[in-house]
C-alpha positions in Angstrom: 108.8 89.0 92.0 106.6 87.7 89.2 104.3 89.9 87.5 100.4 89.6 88.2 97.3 91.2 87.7 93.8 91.7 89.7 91.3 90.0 87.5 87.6 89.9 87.9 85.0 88.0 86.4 81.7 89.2 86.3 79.0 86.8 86.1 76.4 89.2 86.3 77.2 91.1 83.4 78.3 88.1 81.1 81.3 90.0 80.1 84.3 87.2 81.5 87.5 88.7 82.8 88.6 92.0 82.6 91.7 93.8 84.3 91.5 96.2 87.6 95.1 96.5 87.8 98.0 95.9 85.5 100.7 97.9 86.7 104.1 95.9 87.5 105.2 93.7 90.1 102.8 91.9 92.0 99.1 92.8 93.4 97.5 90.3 96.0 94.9 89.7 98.7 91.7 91.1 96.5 88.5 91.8 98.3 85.2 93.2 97.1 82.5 94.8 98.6 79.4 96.6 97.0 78.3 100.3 98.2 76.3 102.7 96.5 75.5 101.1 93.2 79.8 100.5 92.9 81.9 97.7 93.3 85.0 98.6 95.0 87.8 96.2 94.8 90.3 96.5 97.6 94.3 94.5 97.3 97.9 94.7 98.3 99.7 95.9 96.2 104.1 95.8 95.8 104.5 97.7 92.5 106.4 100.6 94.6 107.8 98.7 97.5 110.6 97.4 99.6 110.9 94.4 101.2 109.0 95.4 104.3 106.8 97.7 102.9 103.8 97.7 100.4 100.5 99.6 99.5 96.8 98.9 99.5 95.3 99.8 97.1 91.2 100.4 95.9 89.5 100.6 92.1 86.0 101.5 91.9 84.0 99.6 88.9 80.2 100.3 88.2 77.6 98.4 87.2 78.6 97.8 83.6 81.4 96.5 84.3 83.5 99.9 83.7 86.6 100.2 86.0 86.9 103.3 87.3 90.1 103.7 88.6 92.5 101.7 86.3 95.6 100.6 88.1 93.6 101.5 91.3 94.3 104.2 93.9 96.8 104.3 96.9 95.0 104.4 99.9 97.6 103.1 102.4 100.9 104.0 101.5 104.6 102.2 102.6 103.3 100.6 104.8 103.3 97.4 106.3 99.1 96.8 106.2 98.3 93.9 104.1 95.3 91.4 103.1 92.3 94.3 103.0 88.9 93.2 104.3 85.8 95.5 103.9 82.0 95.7 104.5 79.1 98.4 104.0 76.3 98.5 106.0 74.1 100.6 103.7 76.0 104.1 105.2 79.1 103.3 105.8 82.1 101.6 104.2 85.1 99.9 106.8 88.0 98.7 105.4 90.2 96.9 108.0 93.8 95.6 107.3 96.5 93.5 108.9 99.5 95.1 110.3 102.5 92.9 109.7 104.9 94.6 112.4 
């Protein structure tokens, strides 16, 4: 597989594109959600997988545009979950995934 990265560009801050994720292989399905004064991007990640199995992975990035978690942190691991969606409703933060049995 190709190598790619999770890029984000922040309008807000006027900074362009900077990188959540550079480790190897390929990271995919990005979704953000803002909770508690942080951004948390959310992706699929295949930078430790097989062919049936990948990660999801989360990075945290505040305000000024400072990433948190570089490379992200495994949340779901080998497993077949893929394209993270989340929402906050002001308390609580859901993140649901697709199971790809």
């Amino acid at each position: 597989m190709m190598a790619s990265f999770i890029l984000v560009t922040v309008f807000l801050f006027n900074q362009g594109d900077f990188p959540i994720c550079q480790a190897g292989d390929v990271q995919a399905t990005p979704e953000v959600v803002f909770a508690d004064s942080l951004f948390y991007v959310f992706w699929t990640d295949f930078r430790y997988s097989s062919v049936d199995t990948y990660s999801v992975y989360v990075a945290r990035i505040a305000l000024d545009g400072t990433v948190l978690d570089p490379d992200g942190r495994e949340i779901f691991a080998n497993k077949a979950e893929t394209r993270p969606a989340a929402a906050f409703d002001g308390t609580n933060l859901l993140v649901a995934l697709q199971d790809s049995c």
